[in-house]
N, C-alpha and C positions, 0 to 999 in steps of 0.2 A: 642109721644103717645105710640110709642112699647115699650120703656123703663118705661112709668108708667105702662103700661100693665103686665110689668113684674116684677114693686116691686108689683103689687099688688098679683098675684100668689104667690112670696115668703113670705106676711104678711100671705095670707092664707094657706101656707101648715106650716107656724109657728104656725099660731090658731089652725091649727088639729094635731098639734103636742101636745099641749100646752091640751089638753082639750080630746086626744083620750086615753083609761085607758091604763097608764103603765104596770098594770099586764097584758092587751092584748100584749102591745108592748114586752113583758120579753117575752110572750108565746112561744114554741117549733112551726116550721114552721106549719104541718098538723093540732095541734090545732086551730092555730091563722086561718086557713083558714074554722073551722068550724063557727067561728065566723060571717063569711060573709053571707051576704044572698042574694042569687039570684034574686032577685026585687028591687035592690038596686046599686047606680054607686059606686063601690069600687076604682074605680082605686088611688083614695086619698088617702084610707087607705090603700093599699099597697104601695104606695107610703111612706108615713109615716111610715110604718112597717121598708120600705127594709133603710130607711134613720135612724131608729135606732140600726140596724146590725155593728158589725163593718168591716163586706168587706161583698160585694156580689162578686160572689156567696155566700151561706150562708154554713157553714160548722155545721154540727149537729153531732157528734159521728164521725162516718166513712162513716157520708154522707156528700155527696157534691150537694145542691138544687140551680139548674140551675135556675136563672128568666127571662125570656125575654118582652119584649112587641111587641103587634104588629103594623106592618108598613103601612098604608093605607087599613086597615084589611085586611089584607096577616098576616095567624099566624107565627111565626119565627119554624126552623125547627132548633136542637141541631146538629150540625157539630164538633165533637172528636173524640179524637186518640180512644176510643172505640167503634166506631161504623165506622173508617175508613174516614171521614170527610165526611161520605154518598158517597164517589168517586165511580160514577154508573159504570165506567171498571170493581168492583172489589166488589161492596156493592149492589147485588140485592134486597137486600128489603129495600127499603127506609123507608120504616116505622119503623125503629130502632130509628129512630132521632125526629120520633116525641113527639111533647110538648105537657103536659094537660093541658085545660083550666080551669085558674079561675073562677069560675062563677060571676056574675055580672061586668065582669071587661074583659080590653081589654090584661090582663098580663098572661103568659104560663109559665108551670115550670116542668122541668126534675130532676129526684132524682136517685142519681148514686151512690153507694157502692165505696169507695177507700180507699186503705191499709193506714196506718196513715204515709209511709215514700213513698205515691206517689203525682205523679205531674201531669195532665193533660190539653190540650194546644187544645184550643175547638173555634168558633167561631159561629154566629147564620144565617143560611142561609133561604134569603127572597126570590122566586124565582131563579133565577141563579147567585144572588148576594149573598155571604158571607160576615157579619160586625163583628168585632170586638165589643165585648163587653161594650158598651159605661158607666156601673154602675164598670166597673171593671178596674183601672188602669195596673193593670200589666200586661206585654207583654214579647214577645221575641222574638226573630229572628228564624224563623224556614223556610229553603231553599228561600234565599233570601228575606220574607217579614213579617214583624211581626203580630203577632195572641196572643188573651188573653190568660192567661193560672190562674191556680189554683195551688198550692200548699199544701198538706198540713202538718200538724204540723211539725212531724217529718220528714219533706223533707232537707236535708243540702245542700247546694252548695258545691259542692269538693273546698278543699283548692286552688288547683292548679288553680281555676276558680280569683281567686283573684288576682288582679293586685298586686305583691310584685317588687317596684322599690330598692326595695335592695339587688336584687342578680343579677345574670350576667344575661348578655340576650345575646344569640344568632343570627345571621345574617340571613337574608333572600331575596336570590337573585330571582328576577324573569327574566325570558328570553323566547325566541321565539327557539323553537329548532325545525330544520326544518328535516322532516320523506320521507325519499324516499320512505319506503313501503308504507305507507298513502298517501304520493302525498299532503302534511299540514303541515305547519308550526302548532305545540305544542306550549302550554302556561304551563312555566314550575316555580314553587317557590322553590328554594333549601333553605334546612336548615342546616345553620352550626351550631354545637354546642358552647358555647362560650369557647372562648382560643381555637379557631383549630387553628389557626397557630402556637401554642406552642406544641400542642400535635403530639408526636411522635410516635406515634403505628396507623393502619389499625382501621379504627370505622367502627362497623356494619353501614347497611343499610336500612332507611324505604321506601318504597313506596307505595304511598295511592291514591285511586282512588278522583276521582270528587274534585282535586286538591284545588281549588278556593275558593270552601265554608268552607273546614275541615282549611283553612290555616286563612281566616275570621272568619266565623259564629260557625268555631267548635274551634278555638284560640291553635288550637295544637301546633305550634310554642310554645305559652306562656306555655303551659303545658309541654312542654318536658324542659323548661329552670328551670320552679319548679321540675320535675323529675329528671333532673341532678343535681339542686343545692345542692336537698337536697341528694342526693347519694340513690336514689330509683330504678335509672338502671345508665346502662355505656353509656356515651359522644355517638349519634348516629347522623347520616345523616338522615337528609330526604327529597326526593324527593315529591312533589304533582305535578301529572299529567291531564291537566285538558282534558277531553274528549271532539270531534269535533262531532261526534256523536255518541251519550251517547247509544241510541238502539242496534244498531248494534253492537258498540266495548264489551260491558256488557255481552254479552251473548254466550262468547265461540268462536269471531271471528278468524279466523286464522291468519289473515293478523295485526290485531289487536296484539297479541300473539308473532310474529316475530318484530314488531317496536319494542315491550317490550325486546324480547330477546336477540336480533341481533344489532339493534338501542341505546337503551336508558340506557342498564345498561350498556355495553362495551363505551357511553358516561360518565356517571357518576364515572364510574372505572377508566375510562382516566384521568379524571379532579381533582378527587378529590381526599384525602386519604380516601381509601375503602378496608374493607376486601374481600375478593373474596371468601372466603368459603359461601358454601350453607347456613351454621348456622348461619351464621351475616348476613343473608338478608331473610326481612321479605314482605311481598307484605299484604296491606290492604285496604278493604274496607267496606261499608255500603251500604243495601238494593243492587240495581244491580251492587252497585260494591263488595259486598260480594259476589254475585252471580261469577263474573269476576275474583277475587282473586282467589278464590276455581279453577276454570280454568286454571289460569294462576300456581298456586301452585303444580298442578298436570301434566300439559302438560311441563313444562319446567323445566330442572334440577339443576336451577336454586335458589330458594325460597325453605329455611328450616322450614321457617313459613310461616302464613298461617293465617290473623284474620279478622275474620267477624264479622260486626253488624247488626244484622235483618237479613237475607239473605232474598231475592226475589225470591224466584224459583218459584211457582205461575206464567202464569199456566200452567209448567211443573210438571208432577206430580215426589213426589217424588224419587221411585222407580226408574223411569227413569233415573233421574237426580243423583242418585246415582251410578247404570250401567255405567253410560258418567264415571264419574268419574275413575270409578274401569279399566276402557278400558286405560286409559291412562298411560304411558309407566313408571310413578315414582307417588309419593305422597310426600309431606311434613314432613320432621319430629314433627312437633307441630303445633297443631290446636287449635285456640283456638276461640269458637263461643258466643254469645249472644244474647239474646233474650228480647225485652222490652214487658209485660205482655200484656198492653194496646197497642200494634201494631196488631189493628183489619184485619188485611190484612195478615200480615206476620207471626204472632208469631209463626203461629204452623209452619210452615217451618223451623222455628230455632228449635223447640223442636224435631221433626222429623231426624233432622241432628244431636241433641245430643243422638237420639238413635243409629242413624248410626254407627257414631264415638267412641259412646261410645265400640261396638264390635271391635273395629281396634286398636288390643293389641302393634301392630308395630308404634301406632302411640301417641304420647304426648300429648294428648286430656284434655280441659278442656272449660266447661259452665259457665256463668254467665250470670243472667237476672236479673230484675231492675222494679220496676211499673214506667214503665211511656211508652211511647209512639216512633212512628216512625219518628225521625229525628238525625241529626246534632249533638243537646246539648244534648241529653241523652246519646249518641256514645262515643260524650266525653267523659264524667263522667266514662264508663268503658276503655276508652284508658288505664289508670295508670297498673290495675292488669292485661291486655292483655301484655303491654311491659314488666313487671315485669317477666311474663312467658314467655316472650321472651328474654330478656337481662338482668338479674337482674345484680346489682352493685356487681362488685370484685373489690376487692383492688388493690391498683397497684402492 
């Protein structure tokens, strides 16, 4: 019975495909909804509408027209990297996310402005539930769980994101390294560049915060084996240190500061071929762990670099958080910061810091920002010109 139930829906959303006017169906989104009339069950014809689109969301110029439906009439509320995913820590007005409604109809829709080379990575939340997009195939991985996202036109995937099984690949050791200032065994992924056992000279050093996910979900491994193949920086280490707890170590811990300095790089320097100068070691991270790099790049004289994505400093205010800094006994010689446009939480914290740094003549300062949003895969995509301005490639 459910199954005849259901060709017979499908015969009828084909007769109102078949018989609703094409020139409605061609029309621009806000037109096609003047058409509607509130005395009337629409949900068909939108339905019909959004099934002759070729993706929803619907992309119009440099808009991007969100559509949702609702769930047991519960209206859906818009959750994106531009309005923070609503995350009430940090997003007091929840009414950023709210949807209009259609009239005569059960369907809602958000209409958002984005640059033609951005990406946005959104989900629809029903009371304390967020869903994924069910009219929208494409997904991604963003901190462990995947979420719809949009693209649009001019959005490229970085080269580097492309699986190339024709060039060398590099090793990737993981281990338990155990911390007597912590009182923890670490969960540690080394990377070797490929042919280190052939290479006979000292390689700089990476070290990057929230270890686990940048070596998965951000595929950095695979991106440094495209960076070295194609000679765009020099053969480097790198270390991903996965944090035991992420709060406390991110924000300046001291105990946290001495594993790093005392513990884990005179480990790494032991073991492995490493250069020991300040210039060939770099310390990085995203959101609190850019907060933590910046920390660690200043309290210890150690790290010549210095790279952050998004920073988290929120809700430290600036000024402060810049004072921390200036107290500590060294700085970095090269900084290089980033900012994703659509990081409704953080972005001005990155812009604020490129005012900062931009006054600090003693120091190697450079910005870049990006339209997309706060995670992982946008990080990535600025990794390449971060290490470039940190190692670029010399000839032997």
């Amino acid at each position: 019975m459910k199954s005849s139930f259901n060709t017979l829906q499908c015969i009828l959303a084909c007769l109102a495909f078949c018989f609703y006017s094409p020139s409605l169906l061609a029309q621009p989104f806000l037109p096609f909804l003047e058409t509607l009339e509130a005395s009337t069950d629409n949900d068909k014809k939108i339905e019909t509408y959004l099934a002759s689109k070729k993706q929803v969301p619907i992309l119009e110029g440099d808009s991007v027209i969100f559509i949702a439906h609702a769930k047991h009439n519960a209206p859906p509320r818009l959750l994106a990297d531009f309005n923070g995913f609503l995350n009430k820590r940090y997003v007091a007005d929840q009414s950023i996310g709210q949807m209009r409604p259609i009239r005569g109809s059960q369907w809602y829709y958000f209409i958002q402005e984005i640059p033609a080379d951005g990406i946005i990575n959104y989900s629809y939340g029903y009371g304390d539930t967020a869903l994924n997009d069910p009219l929208n195939p494409n997904q991604r991985l963003i901190f462990g769980g995947l979420t719809s996202f949009v693209a649009m036109p001019q959005y490229k995937m970085a080269e580097e994101w492309i699986i190339d099984h024709s060039i060398p690949r590099g090793e990737v050791e993981k281990l338990a390294f155990p911390s007597t200032i912590l009182g923890q065994d670490r969960t540690l992924h080394i990377y070797l560049p490929p042919a280190y056992d052939d290479i006979k000279h000292p390689l700089p050093t990476l070290y990057l915060h929230d270890g686990t996910f940048y070596v998965k979900e951000g595929r950095i491994p695979q991106i440094l084996d495209y960076l070295i193949a194609h000679q765009m920086i020099q053969p480097v280490i790198a270390v991903f240190d996965d944090p035991v707890i992420r709060g406390k170590e991110y924000r300046g811990d001291i105990d946290y500061r001495q594993y790093i300095g005392t513990e884990l790089i005179p480990y790494i320097d032991g073991r492995f071929e490493t250069s020991r100068k300040k210039e060939d070691r770099a310390v990085i991270g995203g959101s609190r762990g850019g907060l933590s790099a910046l920390h660690l790049a200043h309290a210890l004289p150690l790290f010549g670099n210095c790279g952050v994505f998004s920073p988290a400093i929120l809700p430290m205010p600036i000024p402060e958080f810049v004072q921390l800094l200036a107290d500590y006994p060294q700085a970095p010689e090269k900084v290089y910061i980033t900012g994703s446009t659509f990081d409704h939480i953080w972005y001005d914290d990155a812009v604020a810091l490129k005012k900062h740094f931009n006054t600090k003549e003693e120091i190697d300062f450079h910005y870049q920002e990006i339209h997309d949003g706060h995670n992982i895969p946008a990080w990535s995509r600025l990794l390449t010109g971060m290490l470039q301005h940190f190692f670029p490639y010399t000839s032997p």
